[in-house]
N, C-alpha and C positions, 0 to 999 in steps of 0.2 A: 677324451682319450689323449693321452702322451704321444707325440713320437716315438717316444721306446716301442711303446703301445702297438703302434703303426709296425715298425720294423720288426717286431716279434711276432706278430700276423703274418708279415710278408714271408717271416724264415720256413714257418709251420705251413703255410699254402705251399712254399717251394718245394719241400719236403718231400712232397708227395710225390709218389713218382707216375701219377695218373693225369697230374695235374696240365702239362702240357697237352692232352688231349681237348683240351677245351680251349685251345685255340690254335691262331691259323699260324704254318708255317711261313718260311720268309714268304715274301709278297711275292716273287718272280715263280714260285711252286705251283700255287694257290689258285684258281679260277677267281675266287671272291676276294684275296686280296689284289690280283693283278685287276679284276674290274675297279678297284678302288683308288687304285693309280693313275684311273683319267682314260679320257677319250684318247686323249695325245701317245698313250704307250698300245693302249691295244690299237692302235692302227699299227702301228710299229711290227708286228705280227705279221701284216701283209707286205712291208717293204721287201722288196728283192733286198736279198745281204748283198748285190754286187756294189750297191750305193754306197755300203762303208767299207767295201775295197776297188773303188774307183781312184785311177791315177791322180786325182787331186789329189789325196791325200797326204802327198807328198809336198806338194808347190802351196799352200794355203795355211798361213800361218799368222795370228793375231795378237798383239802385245796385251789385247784382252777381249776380253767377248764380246761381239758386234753386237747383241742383244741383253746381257747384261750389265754390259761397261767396265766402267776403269777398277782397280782395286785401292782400297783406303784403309790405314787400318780402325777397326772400329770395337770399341769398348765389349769384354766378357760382361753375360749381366749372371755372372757370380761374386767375381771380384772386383768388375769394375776396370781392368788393366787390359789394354790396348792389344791380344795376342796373338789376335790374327788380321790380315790384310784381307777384306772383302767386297765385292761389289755392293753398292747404295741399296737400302731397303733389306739387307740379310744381317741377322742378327745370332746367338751364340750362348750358351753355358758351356762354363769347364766345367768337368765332375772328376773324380777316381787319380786325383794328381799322385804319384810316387807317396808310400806314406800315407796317407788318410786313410782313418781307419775304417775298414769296412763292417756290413753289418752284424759280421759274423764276430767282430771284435779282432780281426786279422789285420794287418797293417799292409792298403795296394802293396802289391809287390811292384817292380819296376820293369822297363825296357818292354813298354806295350808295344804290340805289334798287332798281327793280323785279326778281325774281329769280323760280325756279321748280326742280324738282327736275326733269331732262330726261333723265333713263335710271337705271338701274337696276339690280342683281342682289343677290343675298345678300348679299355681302359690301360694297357699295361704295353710295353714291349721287351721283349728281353734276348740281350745280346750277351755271348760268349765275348773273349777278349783274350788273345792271346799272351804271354809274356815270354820276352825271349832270354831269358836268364839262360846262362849257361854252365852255371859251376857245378863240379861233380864232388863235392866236401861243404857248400854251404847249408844243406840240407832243404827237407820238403817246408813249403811253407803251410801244408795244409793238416787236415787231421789223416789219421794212419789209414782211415778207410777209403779215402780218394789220394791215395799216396800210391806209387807204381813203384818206385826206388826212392827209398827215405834221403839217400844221399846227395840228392838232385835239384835245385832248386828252380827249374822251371815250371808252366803250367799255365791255367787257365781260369778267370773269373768271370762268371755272370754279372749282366749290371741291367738294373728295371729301370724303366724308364715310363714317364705318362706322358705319351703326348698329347691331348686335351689339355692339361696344363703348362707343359715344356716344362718339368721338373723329373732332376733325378730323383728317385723312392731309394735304391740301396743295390747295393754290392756284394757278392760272397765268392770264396775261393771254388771252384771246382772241379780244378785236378792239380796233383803237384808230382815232384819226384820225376820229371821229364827232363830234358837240354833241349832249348834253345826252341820253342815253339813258336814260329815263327811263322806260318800261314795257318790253311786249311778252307776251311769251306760247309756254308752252311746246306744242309741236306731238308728231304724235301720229310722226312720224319721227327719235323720240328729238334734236330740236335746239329751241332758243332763237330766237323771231322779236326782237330788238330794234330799239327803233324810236327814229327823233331826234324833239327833241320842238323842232320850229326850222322854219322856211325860209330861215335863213341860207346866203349861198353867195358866190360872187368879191364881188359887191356889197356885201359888211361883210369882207372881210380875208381869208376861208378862198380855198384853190386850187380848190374845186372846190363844186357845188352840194350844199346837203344836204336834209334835212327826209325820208328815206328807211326803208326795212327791210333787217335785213339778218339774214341765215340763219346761225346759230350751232351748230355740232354738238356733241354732248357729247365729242367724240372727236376727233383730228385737227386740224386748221388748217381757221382757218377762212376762206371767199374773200371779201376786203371791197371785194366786188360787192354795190351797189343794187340793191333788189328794185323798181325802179321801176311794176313795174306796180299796186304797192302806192300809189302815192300821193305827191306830195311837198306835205308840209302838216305840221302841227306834231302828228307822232304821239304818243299815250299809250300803248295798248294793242292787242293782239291775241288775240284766241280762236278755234280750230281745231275746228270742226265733224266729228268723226271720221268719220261717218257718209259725207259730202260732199266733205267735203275745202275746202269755201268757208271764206275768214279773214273773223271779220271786227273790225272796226278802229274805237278809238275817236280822237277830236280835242280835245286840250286848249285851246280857245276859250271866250268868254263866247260869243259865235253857233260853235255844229263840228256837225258832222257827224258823221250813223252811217251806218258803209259795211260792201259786204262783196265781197270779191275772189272772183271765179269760176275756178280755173286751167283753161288746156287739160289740164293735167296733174296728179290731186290730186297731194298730194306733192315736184310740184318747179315750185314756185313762177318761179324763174325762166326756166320756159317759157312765161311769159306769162299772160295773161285778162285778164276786163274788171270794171271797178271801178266799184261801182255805191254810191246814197246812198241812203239811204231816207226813204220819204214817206209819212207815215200818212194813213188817210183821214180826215179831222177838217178844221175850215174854219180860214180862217189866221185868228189871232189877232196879229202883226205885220203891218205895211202901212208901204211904204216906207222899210225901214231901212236904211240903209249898213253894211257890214260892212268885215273890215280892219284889220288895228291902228291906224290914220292914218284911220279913216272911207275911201269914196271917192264919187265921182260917180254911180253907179250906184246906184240903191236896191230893196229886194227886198221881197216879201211871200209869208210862211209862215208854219207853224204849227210854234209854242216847248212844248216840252214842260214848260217851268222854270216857269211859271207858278202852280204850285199845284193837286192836283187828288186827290180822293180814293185812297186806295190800294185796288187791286183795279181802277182804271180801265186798259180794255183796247182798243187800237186793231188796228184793220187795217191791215198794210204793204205796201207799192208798194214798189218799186225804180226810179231813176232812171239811167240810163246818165253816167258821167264822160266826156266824148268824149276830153279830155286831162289824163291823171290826172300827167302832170310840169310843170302850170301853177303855178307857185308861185306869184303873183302876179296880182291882181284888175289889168283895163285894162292888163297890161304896164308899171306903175310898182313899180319897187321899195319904194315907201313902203308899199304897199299890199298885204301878206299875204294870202290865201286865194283865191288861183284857182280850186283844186280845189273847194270847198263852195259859190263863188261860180255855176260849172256846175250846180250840184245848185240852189239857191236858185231860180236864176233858171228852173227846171224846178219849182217847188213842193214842193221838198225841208223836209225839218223837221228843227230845231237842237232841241239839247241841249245845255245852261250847263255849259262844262267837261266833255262827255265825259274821263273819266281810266277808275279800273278797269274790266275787261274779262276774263272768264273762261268758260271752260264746265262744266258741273258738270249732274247730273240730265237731261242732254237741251237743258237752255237755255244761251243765251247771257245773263251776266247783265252789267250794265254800271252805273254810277255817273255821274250828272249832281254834280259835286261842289260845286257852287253854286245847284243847281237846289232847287223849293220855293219856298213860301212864304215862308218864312223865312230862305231863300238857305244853308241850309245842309246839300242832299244829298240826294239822291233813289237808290232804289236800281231798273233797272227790270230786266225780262227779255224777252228776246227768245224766243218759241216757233218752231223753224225749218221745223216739220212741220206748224204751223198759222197763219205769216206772221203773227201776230197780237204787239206789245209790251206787259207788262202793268206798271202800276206796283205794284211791290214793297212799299214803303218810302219816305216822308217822313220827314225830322226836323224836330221840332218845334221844336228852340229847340239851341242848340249846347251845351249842358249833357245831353244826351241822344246827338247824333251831331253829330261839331261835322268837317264835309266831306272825307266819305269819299274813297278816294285808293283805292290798288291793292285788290284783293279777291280775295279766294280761295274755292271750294268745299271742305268737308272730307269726310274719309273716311267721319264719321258723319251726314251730310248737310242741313250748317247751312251760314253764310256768315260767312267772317273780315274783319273790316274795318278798315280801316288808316287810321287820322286823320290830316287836312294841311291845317295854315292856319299862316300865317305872322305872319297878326297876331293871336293868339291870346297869351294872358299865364296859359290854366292848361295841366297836365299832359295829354299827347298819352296816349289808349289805343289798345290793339289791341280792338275790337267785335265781340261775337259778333251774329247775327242768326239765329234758329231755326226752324224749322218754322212753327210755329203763331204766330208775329210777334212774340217775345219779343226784346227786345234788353238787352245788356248787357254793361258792361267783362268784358275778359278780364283784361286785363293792361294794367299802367301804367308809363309810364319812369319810372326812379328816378334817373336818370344827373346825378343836380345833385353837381357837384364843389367846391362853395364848403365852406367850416369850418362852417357851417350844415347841408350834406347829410352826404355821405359823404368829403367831405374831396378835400385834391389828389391827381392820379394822374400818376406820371410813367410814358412809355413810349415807346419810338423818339425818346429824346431832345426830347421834348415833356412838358409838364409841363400838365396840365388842373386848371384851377381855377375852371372855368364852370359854370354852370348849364345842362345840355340840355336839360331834362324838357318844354319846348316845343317841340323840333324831332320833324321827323314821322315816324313808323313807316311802313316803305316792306319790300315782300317777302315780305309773307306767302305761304307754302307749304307744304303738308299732306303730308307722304308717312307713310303710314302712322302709328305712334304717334308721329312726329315734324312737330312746327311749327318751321318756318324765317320769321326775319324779320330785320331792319335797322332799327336805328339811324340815320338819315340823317346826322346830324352829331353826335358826332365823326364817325361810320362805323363801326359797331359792327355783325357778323354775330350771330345766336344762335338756338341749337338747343335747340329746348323740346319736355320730354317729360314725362309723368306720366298721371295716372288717368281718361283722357278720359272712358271711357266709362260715368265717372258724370255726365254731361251733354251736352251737345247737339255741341260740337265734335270 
């Protein structure tokens, strides 16, 4: 049998749209996958959460992990080229670079971003993978049936994976006609929430309104139908509540919002609920700001979580009702972004600076202010769902330490993966562990500088790199078992990392 052979098997099994039932959702869902994660994570289940928001977490900082070590950088066994910085003993494939064509015969599209591992079995794993294109005139990259706005060129691909052999199998588009998909969040019915990170719509050039969710299965075609009751506002992320079934959702603004969707239905979202903000009980500490990309007329007074505040500090949460969660627009001008948080505001809702990362892991929802602090560079908090209470996790001190955390993930052995993004940044982006007891430290650093100074120029899909990346930002982290999944954001570079976890905390 051919490869081809192979790859046309896999297209006709994905096809199906029953076929993700025959295996397991992410691992942190699952009973049988989180048993597979080890003794070390389901003890993690018993730990008090107040252990990873104990006041260490602040004063305990490591130039690298006291149980994995120092970072090196050490050879891709794709290609052979030095592209990432890793502790001894962890080893790497690139797959899904910008360009290479995928199975489907579609050429990657570029600017990967947010991803998750969304099903499951022995032999196979399969990850969503966002991309955060943003053009509304370069068109869908996919076919007309997973296309939402043909004018769009955002979206999302699946990519298989066999871990028993540490090889990629293949890649296919599975949703296109979006802006700028930029997180989301894997759910516990084996599918991909991604979300726009926009309120673009007719009024800037696209055919149709965005800033939406949209349901991505790990199997089959996917319907790119707006999960409207989700919200239309400039999403980042989403985390699925297994327990409940409630999502809930972070806002990429300097003033956003945390919210959390209640379905009539767990499980299928697009039967509707209601979308609510949240509001701690704390006195405002903002009075009369204007929110809105453009400012607007209106001004509001609430309570900013970004301000700076002990770690271990723990508030009580209220929920406030969104009457209309498809307001895209504050007063009905297009100049003016944020309808939806502007409802929640003017109800004594509370902002967090760049809501981005959003995950579930241990029982909590854990979330990322990515400009929040004192220092404006990051906050980590958590939401307890069984005791409505948010605790702050994690400040960074200074950006040499955690320089604005972006997607985050829970691990198997139960730490937190953090994923660096700043744009105007001039040193090397890491991937940041966060542990237990509040020890923070690189895991792993980009080495992807293509100058005669790094590792030299790299030609591939008739492109020729001779740039320096090591500042653009790590996007994707995801844990399934001995394996970490993450992205390169530019070039666009996938990779799958494995090695001796369970000499430390990840």
């Amino acid at each position: 049998m051919t490869l081809r052979d192979d790859t046309m098997d896999m297209l006709r099994d994905f096809s199906r749209t029953d076929a993700s039932r025959e295996m397991d959702p992410h691992w942190s869902y699952g009973r049988r996958g989180f048993l597979k994660s080890g003794v070390a994570a389901a003890a993690t289940l018993g730990m008090p959460f107040s252990m990873l928001g104990s006041n260490k977490a602040q004063a305990v900082q490591l130039p690298y992990s006291p149980d994995y070590g120092p970072l090196a950088p050490v050879a891709d066994q794709s290609t052979g080229l030095p592209l990432l910085q890793l502790p001894a003993g962890f080893k790497y494939w690139s797959f899904g670079w910008t360009g290479d064509m995928m199975t489907d015969g579609i050429a990657t599209p570029s600017a990967h971003d947010g991803m998750a591992v969304v099903a499951s079995d022995a032999n196979k794993l399969v990850l969503v993978r966002n991309h955060e294109q943003g053009s509304r005139t370069a068109g869908s990259f996919a076919n007309a049936k997973i296309t939402y706005d043909p004018t769009c060129n955002g979206g999302t691909t699946n990519l298989v994976f066999a871990p028993r052999t540490g090889t990629w199998v293949g890649a296919y588009a599975s949703i296109s006609g979006t802006i700028r998909n930029c997180a989301g969040g894997p759910t516990p019915w084996n599918s991909w929430i991604t979300c726009e990170e926009t309120s673009d719509g007719v009024h800037n050039g696209a055919t149709k309104q965005h800033g939406f969710c949209f349901d991505v299965p790990a199997t089959g075609a996917a319907k790119p139908v707006p999960l409207t009751g989700l919200g239309c506002f400039s999403h980042e992320a989403v985390a699925v509540d297994p327990v409940t079934g409630i999502v809930y959702l972070t806002e990429d603004d300097n003033q956003s919002g945390f919210y959390r969707f209640i379905p009539n239905e767990p499980g299928n979202l697009a039967a509707g609920g209601k979308l609510q903000m949240m509001k701690l009980v704390a006195a405002p500490n903002v009075f009369n700001q204007k929110i809105g990309h453009s400012g607007t007329s209106a001004t509001y007074t609430y309570f900013d979580t970004g301000v700076g505040f002990a770690a271990g500090t723990t508030w009580d949460a209220q929920w406030v009702d969104i009457e209309d969660p498809t307001r895209a627009f504050v007063e009905n001008n297009t100049n003016f972004y944020g309808g939806v948080r502007a409802q929640g505001f003017a109800q004594g809702a509370t902002s967090i600076r760049r809501g981005e990362g959003c995950w579930y892991g241990n029982g909590q929802i854990f979330l990322c202010s990515t400009n929040g602090g004192a220092a404006s560079r990051g906050q980590i908090f958590a939401f307890d769902p069984r005791t409505q209470t948010l605790t702050l996790v994690y400040e960074s001190p200074n950006g040499s330490t955690l320089y604005q955390p972006d997607n985050i993930a829970w691990s198997p052995r139960g730490s937190l993966i953090l994923c660096e993004d700043s744009d105007d940044r001039t040193e090397v982006e890491y991937l940041r562990g966060l542990t237990l007891d509040g020890t923070i430290f690189p895991f792993a650093a980009s080495n992807v500088d293509f100058r005669s100074t790094g590792i030299g120029s790299y030609s591939r899909n008739g492109v020729t790199y001779n740039s320096d990346y090591r500042m653009k930002e790590f996007t994707g982290a995801t844990f399934h078992n001995e394996w970490l999944f993450c992205n390169i954001q530019t070039p666009g570079i996938t990779f799958a990392i494995t090695g001796p976890w369970g000499n430390g905390a990840l």
